[in-house]
N, C-alpha and C positions, 0 to 999 in steps of 0.2 A: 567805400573807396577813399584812400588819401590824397588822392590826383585832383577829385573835383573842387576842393582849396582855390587849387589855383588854376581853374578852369575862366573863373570873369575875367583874370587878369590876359589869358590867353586871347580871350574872344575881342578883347578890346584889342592887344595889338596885330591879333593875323584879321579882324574884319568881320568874322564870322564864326559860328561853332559848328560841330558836327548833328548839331538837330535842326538849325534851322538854314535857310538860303542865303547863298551868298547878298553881300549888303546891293542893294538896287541901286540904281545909277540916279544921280537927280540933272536938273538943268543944268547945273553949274557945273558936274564933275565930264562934263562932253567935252571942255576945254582938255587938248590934246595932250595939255603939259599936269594934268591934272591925275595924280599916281593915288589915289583916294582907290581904285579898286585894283585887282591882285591881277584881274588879267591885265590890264592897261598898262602897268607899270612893267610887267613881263613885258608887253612885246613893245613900246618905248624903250625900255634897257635892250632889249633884242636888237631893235633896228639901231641904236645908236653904236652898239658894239660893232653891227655889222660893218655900217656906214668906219670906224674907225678902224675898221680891219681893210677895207677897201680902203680908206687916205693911204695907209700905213704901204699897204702894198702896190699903189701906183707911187708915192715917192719912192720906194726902194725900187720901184722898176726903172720912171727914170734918171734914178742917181747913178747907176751903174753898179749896184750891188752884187746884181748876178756875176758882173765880169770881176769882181776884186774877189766873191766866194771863189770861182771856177778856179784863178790865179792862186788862192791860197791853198785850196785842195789841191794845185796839181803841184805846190813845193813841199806836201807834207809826203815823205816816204809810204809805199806800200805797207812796210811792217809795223809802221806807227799806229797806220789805219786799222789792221786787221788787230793790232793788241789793243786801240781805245775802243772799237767794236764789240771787242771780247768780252771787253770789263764792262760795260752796260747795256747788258743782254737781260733781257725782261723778268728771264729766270731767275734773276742772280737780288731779285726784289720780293724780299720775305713781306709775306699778308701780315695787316694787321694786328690776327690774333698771337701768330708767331713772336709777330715784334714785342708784345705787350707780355704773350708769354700768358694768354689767355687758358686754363684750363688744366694750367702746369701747376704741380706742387708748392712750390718754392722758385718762382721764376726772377724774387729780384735778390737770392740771398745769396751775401757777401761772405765771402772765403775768406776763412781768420790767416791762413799759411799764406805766404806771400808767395810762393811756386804756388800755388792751386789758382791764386790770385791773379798772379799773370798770366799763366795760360787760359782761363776763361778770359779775361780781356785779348789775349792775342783770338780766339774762336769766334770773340763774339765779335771783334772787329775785321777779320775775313769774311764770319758769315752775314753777318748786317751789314757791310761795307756801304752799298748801295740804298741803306735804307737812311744810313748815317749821312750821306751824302744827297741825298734828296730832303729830306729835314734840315740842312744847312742851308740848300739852296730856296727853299720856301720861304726859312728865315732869314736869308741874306735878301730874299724879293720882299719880304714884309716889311725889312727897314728898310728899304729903300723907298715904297710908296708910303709910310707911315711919319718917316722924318727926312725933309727938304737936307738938311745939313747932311746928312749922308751922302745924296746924292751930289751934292757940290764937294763932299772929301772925292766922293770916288770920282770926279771927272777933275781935282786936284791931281790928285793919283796919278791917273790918265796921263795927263800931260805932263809930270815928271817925271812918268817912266817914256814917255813919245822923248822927251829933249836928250833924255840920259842914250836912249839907244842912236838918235840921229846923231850925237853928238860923238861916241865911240863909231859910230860907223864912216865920221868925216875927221876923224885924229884928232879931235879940238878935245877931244876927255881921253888923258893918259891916265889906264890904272898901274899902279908898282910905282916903283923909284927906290930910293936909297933906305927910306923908312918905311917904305910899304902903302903911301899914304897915297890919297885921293886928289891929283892936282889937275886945274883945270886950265890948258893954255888957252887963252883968246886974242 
């Protein structure tokens, strides 16, 4: 076996190996905060996930979340609804082996003709659509938990696109003019 290599290194970081029993509890590891064994720390991550999905969802109850979705759902049109519906429909979400192209001949080879070339990129970006766009959002949520400065650009962001539309929707930001430019009356 080439596996059993790196077998002590395994057993040292999951606790245990598959021949012998999980590591025994000592006096010290009873302390509640003490994640030394694999179920412990399971259901400590469990309960505190829980407990943080309960915070989350009694502030959103009563901030009045429910009534600002209700209000926003009921100004988006029917046809809007029923075509973003359309587009993230479960089906439309290739497995896997699809995406990777698992089992295929030649699944990552590039087209020397630039017609061959773009039509495989127009195919493959209809038919992955869904897969391309949930990869961007796993990666748009990983930098945002991974780097703080992210999340202060994007509630920058936030706030000047909130001023730029409050601001057009009370005439204090005129777009056009003589040169076409961006002036701001205050």
């Amino acid at each position: 076996h080439h596996h059993s290599n790196n077998r002590p290194l395994l057993n040292g970081i999951i606790g245990f190996n598959r021949m012998s029993a999980p590591l025994q509890r000592t006096a010290s590891s009873k302390n509640r905060y003490n994640m030394a064994t694999p179920e412990g720390g399971t259901a400590n991550t469990m309960s505190s996930i829980v407990g943080l999905v309960n915070t989350a969802k009694e502030k959103w109850d009563t901030s009045g979340g429910n009534e600002v979705m209700g209000k926003v759902s009921a100004a988006i049109p029917e046809s809007t609804k029923k075509y973003v519906s359309g587009i993230f429909k479960r089906e439309h979400l290739r497995t896997l082996t699809v995406f990777f192209g698992i089992g295929e001949e030649r699944p990552f080879y590039i087209e020397k003709t630039p017609s061959l070339l773009v039509e495989r990129l127009r195919h493959n970006a209809a038919f992955f659509y869904l897969n391309y766009f949930l990869l961007t959002a796993i990666l748009f949520c990983l930098t945002l938990v991974i780097s703080p400065s992210a999340i202060i650009g994007m509630a920058l962001l936030a706030a000047a696109w909130m001023w730029v539309i409050r601001a057009s929707q009370t005439g204090a930001l005129k777009i056009g003019g003589e040169c076409g430019r961006l002036s701001s009356s205050v």
